[in-house]
MIKE-392769 format. One record per residue (C-alpha): residue number from 0; x, y, z. Coordinates in steps of 0.02 Angstrom, whole numbers, plus 50000, padded with zeros to 5 digits. Each point is the difference from the previous one (the first is absolute). Example, Ala and Ser with C-alpha at 12.3 -4.5 7.8 and 13.67 -1.06 7.14 Angstrom:
// MIKE-392769
+-----+-------+-------+-------+
|   n |     x |     y |     z |
+-----+-------+-------+-------+
|   0 | 50615 | 49775 | 50390 |
|   1 | 50069 | 50172 | 49967 |
+-----+-------+-------+-------+
This chain:
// MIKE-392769
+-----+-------+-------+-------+
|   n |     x |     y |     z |
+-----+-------+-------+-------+
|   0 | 52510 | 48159 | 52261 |
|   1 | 49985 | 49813 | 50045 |
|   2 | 50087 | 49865 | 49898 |
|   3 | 49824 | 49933 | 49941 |
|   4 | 49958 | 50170 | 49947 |
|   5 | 50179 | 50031 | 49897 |
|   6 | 49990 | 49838 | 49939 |
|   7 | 49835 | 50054 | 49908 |
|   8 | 50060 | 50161 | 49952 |
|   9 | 50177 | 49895 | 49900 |
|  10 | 49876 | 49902 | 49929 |
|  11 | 49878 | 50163 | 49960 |
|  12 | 50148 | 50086 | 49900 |
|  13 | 50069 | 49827 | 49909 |
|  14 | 49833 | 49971 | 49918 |
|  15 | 49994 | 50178 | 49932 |
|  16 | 50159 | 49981 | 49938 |
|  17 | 49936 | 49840 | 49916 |
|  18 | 49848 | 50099 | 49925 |
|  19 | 50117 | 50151 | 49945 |
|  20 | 50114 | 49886 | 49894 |
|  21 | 49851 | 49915 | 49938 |
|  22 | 49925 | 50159 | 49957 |
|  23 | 50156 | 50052 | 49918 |
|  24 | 50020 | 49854 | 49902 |
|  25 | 49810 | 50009 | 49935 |
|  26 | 50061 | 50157 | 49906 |
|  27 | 50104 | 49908 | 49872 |
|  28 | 49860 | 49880 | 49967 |
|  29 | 49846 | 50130 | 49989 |
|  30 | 50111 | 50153 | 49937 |
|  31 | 50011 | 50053 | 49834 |
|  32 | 50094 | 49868 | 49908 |
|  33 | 50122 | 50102 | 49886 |
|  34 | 50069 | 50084 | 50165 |
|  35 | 50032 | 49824 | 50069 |
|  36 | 50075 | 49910 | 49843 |
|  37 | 50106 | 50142 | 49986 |
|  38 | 50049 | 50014 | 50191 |
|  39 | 50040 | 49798 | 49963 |
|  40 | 50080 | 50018 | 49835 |
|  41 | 50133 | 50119 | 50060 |
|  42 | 50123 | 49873 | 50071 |
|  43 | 50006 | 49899 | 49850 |
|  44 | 50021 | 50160 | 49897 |
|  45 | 50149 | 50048 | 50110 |
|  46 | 50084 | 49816 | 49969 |
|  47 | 49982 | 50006 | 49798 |
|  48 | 50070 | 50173 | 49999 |
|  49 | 50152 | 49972 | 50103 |
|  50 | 50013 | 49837 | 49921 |
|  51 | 50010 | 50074 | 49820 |
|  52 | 50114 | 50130 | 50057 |
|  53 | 50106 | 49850 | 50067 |
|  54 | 49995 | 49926 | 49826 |
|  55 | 50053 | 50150 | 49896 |
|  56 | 50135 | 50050 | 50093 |
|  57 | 50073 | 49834 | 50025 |
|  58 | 49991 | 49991 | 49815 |
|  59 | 50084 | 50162 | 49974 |
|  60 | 50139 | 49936 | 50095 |
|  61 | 50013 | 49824 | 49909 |
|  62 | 49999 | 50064 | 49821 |
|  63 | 50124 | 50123 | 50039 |
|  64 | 50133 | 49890 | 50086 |
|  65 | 49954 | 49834 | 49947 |
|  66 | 49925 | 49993 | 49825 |
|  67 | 49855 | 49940 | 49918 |
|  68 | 49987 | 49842 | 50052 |
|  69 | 49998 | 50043 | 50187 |
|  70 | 49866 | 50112 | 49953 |
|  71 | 49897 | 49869 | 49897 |
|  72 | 50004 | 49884 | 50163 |
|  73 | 49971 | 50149 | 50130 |
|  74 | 49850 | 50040 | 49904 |
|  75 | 49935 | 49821 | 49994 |
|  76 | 50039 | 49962 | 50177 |
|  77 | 49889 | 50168 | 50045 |
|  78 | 49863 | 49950 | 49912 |
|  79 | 49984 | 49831 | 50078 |
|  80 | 50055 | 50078 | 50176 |
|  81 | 49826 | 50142 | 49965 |
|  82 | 49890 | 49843 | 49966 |
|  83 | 50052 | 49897 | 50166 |
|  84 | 49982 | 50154 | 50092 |
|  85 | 49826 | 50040 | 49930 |
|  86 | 49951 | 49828 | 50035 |
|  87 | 50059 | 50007 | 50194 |
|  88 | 49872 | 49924 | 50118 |
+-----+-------+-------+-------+
């Protein structure tokens, strides 16, 4: 095969690779849109979960070895740490 003719051919099997990820990104915008909010919304889920678990066991461990007051300002500082995070660009 000449260089002219490979040359083609590289540039053949780049633009199909082009149209394939095109094609594959067309199914989140004309699928069904449950399937892709939920496909979408799984990350975020993920976060708030392990973040609450984060939350209740760290106050498990402040009321039992440091009192209430701990626990009063763990609790505040989590709820201001869950709204900075949810605000995240």
């Amino acid at each position: 095969m000449s260089r002219g003719k490979a040359a083609a051919a590289g540039e053949a099997t780049k633009a199909k690779a082009k149209l394939e990820g095109l094609t594959e990104a067309s199914v989140f915008l004309n699928g069904p849109i449950a399937r892709t909010l939920i496909i979408f919304s799984l990350p975020i889920l993920a976060s708030n979960v392990l973040q609450s678990l984060n939350a209740s066991i760290n106050a498990a461990w402040i009321g039992q070895l440091l009192g209430t007051q701990a626990l009063s300002a763990s609790a505040n500082a989590n709820s201001l740490l869950f709204l900075l995070l949810s605000v995240r660009p």
